[in-house]
C-alpha positions as CSV (number, residue, x, y, z in Angstrom):
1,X,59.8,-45.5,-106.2
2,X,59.7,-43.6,-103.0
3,X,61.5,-45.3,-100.1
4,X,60.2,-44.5,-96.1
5,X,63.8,-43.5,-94.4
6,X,62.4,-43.0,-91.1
7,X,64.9,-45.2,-88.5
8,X,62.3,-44.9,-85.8
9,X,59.6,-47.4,-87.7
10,X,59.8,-51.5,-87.0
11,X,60.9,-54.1,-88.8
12,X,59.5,-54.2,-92.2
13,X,59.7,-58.1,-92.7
14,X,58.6,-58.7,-88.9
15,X,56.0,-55.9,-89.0
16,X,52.6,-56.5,-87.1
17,X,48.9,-55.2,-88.1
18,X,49.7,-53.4,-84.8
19,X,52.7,-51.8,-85.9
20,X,51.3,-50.8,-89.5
21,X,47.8,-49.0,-88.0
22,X,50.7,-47.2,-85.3
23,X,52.9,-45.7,-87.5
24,X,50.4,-45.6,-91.1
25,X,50.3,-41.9,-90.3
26,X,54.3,-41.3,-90.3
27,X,54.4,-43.6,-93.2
28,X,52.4,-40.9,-95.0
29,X,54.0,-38.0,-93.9
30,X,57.7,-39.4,-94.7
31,X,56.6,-40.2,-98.4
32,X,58.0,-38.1,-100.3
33,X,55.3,-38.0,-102.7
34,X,51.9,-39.8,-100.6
35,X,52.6,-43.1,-102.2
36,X,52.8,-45.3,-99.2
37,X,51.9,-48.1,-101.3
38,X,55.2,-47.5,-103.6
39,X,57.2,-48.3,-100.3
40,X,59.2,-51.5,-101.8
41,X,59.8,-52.4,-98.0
42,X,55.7,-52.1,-97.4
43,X,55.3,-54.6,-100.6
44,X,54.8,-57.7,-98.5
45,X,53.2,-56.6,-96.2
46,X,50.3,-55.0,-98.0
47,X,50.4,-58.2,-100.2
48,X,49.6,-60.5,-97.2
49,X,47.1,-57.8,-95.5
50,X,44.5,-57.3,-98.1
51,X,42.5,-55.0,-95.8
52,X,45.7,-52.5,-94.9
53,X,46.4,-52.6,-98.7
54,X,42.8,-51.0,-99.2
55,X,43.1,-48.9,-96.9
56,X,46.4,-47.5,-98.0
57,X,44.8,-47.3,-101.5
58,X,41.9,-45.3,-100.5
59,X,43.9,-42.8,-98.4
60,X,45.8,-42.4,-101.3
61,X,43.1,-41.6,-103.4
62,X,41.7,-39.0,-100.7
63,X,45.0,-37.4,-100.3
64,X,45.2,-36.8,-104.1
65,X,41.6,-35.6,-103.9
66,X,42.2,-33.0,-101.0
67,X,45.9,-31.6,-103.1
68,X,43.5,-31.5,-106.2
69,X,41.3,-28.9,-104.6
70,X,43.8,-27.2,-104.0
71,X,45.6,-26.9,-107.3
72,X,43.2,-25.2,-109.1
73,X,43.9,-24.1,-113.0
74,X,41.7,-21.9,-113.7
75,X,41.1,-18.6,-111.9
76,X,38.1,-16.8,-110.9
77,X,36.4,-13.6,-113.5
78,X,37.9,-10.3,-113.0
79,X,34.3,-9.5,-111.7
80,X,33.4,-12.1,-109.6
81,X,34.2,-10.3,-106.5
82,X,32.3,-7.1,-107.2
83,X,29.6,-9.5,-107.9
84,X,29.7,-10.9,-104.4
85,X,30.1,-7.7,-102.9
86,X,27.3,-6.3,-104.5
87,X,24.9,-9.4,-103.6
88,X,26.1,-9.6,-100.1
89,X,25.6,-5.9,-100.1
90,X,21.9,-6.1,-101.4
91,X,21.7,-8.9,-99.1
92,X,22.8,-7.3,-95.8
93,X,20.6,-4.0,-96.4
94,X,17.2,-5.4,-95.3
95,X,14.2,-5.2,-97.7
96,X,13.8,-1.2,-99.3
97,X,10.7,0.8,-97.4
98,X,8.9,2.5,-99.5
């Protein structure tokens, strides 16, 4: 479980919608792994605030998205840059006079 060990950040137990939309962005960048949601402290919370809960879910699932096309596994051809340079190159040269 990832735990949010940022001092600065209100009461967990006492914490308002207020406070949650203020510092959801620090929440996110102190996880250790993106997983706000695994915060045990953020549990109740997010259990009594159905709508914050889905929003934390589907930032989640956009953050994992964006690191996902950026971790590619496969690379590109050998060739696939000649091949772009040659098309942008037949591209850029203006129609052949005859």
């Amino acid at each position: 479980m990832t735990e949010i060990t940022v001092p600065e950040f209100p009461d967990f137990d006492t914490m308002t919608r207020a406070d949650f939309e203020k510092y959801l962005p620090d929440f996110f960048a102190a996880s250790s792994n993106g997983k706000v949601s695994s915060d045990p402290r953020l549990q109740r919370f997010l259990a009594n605030n159905p709508d914050a809960a889905a929003l934390v879910s589907d930032l989640e699932i956009i953050a994992e998205q964006a690191r996902g096309m950026f971790n590619t596994v496969e690379e590109p051809s050998e060739g696939l840059w000649d091949k772009i340079v040659h098309k942008m190159g037949s591209e850029t040269a203006g129609p052949e006079t005859k």
